[in-house]
N, CA, C and O atoms as CSV, one atom per row, in Angstrom:
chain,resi,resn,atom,element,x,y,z
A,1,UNK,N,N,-12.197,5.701,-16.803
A,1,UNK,CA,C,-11.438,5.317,-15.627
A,1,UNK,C,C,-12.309,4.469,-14.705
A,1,UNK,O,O,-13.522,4.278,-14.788
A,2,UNK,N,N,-11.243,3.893,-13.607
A,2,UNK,CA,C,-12.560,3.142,-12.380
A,2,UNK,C,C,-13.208,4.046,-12.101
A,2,UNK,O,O,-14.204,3.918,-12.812
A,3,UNK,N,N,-13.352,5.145,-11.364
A,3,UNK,CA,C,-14.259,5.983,-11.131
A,3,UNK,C,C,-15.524,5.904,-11.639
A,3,UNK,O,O,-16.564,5.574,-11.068
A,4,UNK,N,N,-15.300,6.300,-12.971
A,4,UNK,CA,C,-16.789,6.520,-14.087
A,4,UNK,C,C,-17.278,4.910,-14.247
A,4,UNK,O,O,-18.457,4.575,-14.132
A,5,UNK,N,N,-16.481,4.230,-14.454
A,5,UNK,CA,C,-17.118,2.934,-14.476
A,5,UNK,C,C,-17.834,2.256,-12.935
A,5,UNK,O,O,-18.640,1.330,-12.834
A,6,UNK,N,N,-17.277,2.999,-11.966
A,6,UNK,CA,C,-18.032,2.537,-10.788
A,6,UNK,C,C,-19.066,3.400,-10.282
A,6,UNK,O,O,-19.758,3.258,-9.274
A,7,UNK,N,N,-19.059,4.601,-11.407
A,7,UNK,CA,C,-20.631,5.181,-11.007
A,7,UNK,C,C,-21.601,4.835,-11.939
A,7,UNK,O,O,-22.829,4.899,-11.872
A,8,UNK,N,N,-20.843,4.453,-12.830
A,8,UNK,CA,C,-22.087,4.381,-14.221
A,8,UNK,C,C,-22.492,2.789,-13.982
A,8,UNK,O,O,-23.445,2.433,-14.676
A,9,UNK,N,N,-22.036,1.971,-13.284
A,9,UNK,CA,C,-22.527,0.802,-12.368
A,9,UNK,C,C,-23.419,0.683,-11.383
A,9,UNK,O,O,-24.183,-0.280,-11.317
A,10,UNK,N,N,-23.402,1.929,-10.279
A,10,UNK,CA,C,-24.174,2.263,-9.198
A,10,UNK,C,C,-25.329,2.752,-10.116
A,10,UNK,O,O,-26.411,2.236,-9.839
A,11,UNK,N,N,-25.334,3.441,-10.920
A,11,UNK,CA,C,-26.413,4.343,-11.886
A,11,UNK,C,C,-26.914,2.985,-12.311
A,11,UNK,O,O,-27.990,2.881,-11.722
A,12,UNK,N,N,-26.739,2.006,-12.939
A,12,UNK,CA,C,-27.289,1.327,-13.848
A,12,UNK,C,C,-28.277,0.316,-12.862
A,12,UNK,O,O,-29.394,-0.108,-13.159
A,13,UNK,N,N,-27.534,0.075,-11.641
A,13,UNK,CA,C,-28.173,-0.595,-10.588
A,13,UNK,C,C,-29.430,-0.103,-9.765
A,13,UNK,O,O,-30.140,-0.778,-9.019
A,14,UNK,N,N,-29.545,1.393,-10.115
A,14,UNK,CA,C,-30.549,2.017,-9.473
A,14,UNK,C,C,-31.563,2.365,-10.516
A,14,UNK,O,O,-32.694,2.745,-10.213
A,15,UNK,N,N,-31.175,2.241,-11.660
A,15,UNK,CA,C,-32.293,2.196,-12.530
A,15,UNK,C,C,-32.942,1.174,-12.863
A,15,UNK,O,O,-34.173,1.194,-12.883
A,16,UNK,N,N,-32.192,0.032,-13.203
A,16,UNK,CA,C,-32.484,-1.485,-13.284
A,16,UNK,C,C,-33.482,-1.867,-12.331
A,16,UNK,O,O,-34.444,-2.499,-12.765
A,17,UNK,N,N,-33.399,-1.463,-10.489
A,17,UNK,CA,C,-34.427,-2.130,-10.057
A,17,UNK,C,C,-35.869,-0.714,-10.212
A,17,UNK,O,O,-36.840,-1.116,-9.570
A,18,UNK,N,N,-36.003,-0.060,-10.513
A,18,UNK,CA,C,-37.118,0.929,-10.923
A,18,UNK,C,C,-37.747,0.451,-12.283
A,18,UNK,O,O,-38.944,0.182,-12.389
A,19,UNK,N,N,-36.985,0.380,-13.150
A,19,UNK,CA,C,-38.090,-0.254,-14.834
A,19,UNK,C,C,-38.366,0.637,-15.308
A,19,UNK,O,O,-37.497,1.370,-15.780
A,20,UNK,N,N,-39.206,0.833,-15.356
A,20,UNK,CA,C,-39.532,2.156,-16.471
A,20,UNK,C,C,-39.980,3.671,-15.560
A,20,UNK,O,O,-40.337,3.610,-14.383
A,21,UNK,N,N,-39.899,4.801,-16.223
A,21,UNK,CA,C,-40.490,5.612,-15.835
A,21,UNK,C,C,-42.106,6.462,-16.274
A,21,UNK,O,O,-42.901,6.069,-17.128
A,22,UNK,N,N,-42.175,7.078,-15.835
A,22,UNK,CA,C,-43.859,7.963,-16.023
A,22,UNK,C,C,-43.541,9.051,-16.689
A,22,UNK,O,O,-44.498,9.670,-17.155
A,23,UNK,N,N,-42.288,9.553,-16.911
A,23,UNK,CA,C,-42.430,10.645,-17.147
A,23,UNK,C,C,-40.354,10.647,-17.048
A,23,UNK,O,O,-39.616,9.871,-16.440
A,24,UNK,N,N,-39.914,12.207,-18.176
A,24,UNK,CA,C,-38.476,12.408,-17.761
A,24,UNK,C,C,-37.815,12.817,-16.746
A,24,UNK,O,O,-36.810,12.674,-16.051
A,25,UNK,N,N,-38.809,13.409,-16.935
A,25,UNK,CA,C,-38.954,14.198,-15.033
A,25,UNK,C,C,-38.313,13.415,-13.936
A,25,UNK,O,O,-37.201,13.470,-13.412
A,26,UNK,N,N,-39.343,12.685,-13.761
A,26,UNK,CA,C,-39.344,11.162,-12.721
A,26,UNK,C,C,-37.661,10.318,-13.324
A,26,UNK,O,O,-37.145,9.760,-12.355
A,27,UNK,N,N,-36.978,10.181,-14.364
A,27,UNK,CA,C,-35.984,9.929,-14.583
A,27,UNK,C,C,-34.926,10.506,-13.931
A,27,UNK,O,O,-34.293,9.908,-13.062
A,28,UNK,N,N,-34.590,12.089,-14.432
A,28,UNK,CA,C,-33.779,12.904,-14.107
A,28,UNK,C,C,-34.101,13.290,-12.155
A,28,UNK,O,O,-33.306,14.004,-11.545
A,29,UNK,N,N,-34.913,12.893,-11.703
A,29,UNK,CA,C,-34.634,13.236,-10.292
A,29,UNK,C,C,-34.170,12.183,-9.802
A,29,UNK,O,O,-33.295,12.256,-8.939
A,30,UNK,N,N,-34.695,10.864,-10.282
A,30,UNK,CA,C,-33.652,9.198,-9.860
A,30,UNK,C,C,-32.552,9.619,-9.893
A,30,UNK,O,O,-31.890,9.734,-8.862
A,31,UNK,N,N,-31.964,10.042,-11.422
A,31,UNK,CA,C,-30.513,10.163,-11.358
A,31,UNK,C,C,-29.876,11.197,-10.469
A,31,UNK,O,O,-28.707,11.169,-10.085
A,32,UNK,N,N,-30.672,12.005,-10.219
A,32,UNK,CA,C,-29.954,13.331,-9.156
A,32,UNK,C,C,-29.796,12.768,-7.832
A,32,UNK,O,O,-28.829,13.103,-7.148
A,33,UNK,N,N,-30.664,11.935,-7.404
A,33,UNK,CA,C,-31.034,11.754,-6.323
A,33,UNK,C,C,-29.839,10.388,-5.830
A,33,UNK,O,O,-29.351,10.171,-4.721
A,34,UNK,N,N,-29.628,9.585,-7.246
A,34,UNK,CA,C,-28.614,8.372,-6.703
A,34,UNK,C,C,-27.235,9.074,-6.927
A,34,UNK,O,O,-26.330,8.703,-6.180
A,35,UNK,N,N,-26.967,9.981,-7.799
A,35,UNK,CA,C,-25.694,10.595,-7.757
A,35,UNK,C,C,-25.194,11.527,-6.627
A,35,UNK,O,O,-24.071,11.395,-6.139
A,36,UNK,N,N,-26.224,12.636,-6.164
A,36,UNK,CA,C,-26.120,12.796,-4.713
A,36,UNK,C,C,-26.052,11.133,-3.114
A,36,UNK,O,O,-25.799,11.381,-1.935
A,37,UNK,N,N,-26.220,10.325,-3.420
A,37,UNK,CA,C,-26.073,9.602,-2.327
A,37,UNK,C,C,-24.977,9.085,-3.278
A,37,UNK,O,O,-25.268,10.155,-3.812
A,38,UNK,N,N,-24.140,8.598,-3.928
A,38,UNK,CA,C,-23.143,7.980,-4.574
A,38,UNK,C,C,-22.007,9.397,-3.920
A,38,UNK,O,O,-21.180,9.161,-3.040
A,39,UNK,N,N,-22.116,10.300,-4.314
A,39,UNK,CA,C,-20.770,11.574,-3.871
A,39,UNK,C,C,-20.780,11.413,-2.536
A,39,UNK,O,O,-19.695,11.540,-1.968
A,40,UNK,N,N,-21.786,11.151,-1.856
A,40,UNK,CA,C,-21.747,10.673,-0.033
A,40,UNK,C,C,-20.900,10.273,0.774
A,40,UNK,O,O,-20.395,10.708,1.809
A,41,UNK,N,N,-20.754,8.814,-0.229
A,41,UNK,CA,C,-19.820,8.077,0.074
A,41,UNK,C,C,-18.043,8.408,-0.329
A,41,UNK,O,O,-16.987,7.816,-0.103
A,42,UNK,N,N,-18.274,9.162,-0.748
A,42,UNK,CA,C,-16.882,9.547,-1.385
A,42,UNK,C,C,-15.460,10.134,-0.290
A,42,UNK,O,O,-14.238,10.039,-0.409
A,43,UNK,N,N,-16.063,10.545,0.415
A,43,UNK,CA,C,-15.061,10.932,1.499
A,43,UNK,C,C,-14.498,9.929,2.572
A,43,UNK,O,O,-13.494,10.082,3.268
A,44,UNK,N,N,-15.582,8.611,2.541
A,44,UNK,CA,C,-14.946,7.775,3.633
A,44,UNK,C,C,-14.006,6.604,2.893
A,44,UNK,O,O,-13.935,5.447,3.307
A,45,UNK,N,N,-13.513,6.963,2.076
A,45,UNK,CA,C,-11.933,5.851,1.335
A,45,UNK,C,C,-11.229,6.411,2.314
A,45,UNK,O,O,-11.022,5.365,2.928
A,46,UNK,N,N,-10.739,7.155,2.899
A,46,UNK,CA,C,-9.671,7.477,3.169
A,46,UNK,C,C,-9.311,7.443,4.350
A,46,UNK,O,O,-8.200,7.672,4.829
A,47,UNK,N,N,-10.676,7.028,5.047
A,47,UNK,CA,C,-10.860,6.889,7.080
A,47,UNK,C,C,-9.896,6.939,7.677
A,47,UNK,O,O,-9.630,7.931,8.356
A,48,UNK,N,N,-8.753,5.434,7.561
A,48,UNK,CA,C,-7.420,5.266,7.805
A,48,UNK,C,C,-6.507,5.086,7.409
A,48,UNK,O,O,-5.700,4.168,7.556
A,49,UNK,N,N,-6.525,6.565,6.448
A,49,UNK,CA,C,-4.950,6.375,5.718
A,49,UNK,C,C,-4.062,6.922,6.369
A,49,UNK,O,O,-2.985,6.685,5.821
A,50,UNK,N,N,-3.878,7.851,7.718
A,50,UNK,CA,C,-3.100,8.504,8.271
A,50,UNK,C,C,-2.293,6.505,8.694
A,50,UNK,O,O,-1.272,5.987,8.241
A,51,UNK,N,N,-3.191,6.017,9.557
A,51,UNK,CA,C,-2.462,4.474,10.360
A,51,UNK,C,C,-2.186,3.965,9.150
A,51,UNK,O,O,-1.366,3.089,9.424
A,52,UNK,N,N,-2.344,3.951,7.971
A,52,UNK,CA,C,-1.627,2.992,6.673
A,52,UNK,C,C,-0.512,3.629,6.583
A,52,UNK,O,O,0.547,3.021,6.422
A,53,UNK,N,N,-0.589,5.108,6.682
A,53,UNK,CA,C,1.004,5.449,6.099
A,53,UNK,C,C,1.808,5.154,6.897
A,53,UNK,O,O,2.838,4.509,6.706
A,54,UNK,N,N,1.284,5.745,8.191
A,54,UNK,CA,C,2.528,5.128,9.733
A,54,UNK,C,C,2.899,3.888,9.064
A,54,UNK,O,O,3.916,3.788,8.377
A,55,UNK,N,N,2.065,2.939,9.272
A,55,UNK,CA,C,2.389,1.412,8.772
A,55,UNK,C,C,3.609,1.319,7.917
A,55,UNK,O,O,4.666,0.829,8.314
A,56,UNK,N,N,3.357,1.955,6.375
A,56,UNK,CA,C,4.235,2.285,5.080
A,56,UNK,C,C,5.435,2.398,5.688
A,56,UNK,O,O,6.266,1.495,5.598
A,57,UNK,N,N,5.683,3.637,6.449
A,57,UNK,CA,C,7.092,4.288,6.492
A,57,UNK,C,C,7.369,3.545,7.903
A,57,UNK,O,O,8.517,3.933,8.123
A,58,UNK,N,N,7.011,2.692,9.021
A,58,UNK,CA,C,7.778,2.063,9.801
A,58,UNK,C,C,8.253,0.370,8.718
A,58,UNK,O,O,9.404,-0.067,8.701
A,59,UNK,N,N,7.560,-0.020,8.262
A,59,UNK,CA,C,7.790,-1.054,7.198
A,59,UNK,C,C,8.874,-1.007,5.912
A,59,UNK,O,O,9.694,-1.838,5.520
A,60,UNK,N,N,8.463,0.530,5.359
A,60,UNK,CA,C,9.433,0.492,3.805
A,60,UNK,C,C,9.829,1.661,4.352
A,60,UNK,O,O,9.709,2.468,3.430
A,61,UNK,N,N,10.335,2.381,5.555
A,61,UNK,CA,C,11.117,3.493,5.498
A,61,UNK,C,C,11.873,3.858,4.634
A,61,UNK,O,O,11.750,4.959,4.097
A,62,UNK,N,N,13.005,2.824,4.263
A,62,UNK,CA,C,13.683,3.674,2.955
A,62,UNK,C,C,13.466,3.506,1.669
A,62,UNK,O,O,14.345,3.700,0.829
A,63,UNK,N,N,11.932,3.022,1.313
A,63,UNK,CA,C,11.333,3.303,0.503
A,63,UNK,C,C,10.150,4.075,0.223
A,63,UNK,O,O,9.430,3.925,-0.765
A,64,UNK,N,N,10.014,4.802,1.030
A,64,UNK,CA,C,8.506,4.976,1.408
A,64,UNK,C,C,9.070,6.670,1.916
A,64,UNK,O,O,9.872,6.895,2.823
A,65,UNK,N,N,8.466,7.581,1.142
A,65,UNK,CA,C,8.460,8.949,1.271
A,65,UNK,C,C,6.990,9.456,2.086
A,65,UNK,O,O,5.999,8.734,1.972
A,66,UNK,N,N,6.929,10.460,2.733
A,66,UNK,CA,C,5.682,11.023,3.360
A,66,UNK,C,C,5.161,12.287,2.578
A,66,UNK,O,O,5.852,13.281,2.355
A,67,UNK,N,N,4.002,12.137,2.235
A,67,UNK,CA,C,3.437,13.685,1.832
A,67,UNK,C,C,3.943,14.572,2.509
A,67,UNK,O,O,4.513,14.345,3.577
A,68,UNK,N,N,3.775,16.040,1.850
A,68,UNK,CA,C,4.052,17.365,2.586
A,68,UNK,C,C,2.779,18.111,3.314
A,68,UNK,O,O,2.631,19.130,3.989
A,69,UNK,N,N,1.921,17.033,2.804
A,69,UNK,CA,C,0.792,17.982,3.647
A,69,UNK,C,C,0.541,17.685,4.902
A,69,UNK,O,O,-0.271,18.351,5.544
């Protein structure tokens, strides 16, 4: 999915500028370390979706249903 392809992109970008490693060790904490700051970002997609939906349902009201939550 996009998802995996847009982390395994961020991953490839953070290894690419490092080169090689010393050790696996030194590998596996890169990757912990860019996958913890990659999940970071994960919560701010959604900043202003409450003002997009207003937007939606004054625009496509009678197309445009509202969540129940």
């Amino acid at each position: 999915t996009n998802a995996i392809e847009s982390i395994n992109a961020q991953l490839r970008k953070i290894i690419k500028t490092r080169g090689h490693f010393p050790t696996d060790e030194a590998a596996t904490k890169l990757i912990w370390l860019g996958l913890r700051n990659i999940t970071a970002n994960w919560g701010h997609a959604a900043h202003d979706w409450k003002v997009a939906m207003n937007q939606f349902a004054i625009l496509y009201g009678d197309r445009f249903t509202r969540p129940s939550w």
